[in-house]
C-alpha positions as CSV (number, residue, x, y, z in Angstrom):
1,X,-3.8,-0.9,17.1
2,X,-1.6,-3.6,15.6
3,X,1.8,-3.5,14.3
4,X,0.7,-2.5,10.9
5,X,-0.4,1.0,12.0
6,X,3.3,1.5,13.3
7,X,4.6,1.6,10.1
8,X,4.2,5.2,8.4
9,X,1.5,6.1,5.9
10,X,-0.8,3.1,7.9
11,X,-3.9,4.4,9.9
12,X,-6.6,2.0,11.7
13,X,-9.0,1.7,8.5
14,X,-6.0,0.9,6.0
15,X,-4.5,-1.7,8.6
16,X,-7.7,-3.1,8.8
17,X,-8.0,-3.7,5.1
18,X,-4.5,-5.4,4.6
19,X,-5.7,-7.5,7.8
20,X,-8.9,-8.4,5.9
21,X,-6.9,-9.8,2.8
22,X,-4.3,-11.7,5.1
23,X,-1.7,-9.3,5.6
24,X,-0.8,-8.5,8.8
25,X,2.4,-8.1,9.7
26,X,5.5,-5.9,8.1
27,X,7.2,-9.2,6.7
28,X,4.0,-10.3,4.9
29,X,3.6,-6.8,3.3
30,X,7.0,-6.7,2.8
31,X,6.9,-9.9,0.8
32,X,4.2,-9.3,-1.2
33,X,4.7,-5.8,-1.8
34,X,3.1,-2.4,-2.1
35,X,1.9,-3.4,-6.0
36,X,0.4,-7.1,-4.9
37,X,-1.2,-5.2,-1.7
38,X,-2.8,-2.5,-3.3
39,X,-5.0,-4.8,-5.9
40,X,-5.9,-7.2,-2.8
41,X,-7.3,-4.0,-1.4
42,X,-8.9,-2.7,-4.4
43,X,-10.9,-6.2,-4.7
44,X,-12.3,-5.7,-1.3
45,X,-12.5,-1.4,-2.4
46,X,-12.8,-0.3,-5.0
47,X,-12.4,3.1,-4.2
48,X,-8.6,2.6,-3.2
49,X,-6.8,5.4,-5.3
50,X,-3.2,5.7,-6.0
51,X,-2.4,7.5,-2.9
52,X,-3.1,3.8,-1.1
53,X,-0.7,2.7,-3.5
54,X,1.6,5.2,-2.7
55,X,1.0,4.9,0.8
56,X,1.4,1.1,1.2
57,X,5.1,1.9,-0.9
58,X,6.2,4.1,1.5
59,X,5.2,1.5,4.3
60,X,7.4,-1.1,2.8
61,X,10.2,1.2,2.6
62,X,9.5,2.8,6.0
63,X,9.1,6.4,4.7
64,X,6.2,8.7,4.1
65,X,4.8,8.7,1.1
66,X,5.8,12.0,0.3
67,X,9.1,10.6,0.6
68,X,9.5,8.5,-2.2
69,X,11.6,9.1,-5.1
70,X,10.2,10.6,-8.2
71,X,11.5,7.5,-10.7
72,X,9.1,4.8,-8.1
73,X,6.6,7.3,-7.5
74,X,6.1,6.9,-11.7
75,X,6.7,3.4,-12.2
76,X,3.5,3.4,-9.5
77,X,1.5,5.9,-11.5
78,X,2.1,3.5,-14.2
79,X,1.2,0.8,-12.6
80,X,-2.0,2.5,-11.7
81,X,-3.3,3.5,-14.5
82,X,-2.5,0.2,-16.8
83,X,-4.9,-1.8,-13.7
84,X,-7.4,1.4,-14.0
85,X,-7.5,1.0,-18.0
């Protein structure tokens, strides 16, 4: 388990994804950020959904997902679906 998985909404397979696209520490997600993350992910999986999205969010801001505000949660659903279209 690396320091990745420490951070909430992060298990083993999803640390291992950000680790596969050169992210592997808090600072680096932090950097790049949930939105830039999330499509390095989807290039390696293409079944990443927006709860990954969502997930990696809530890992940059240290909260659950379920956690997040309403206003972000739809700028991410937004987000989503313009990159799905």
């Amino acid at each position: 388990m690396g320091e990745l998985s420490k951070l909430p909404n992060i298990g083993p397979a999803v640390e291992e994804q950000l680790n596969a696209v050169g992210i592997a520490t808090y600072e680096q997600l932090k950097e790049i950020g949930s939105k830039q993350a999330w499509l390095k992910i989807q290039e390696i999986d293409s079944s990443a959904c927006i709860n990954r999205l969502y997930a990696l969010e809530g890992a940059v801001r240290q909260i659950k997902k379920s956690e997040l505000p309403a206003e972000i949660k739809a700028e991410l659903k937004e987000f989503y679906n313009a990159v799905k279209a």
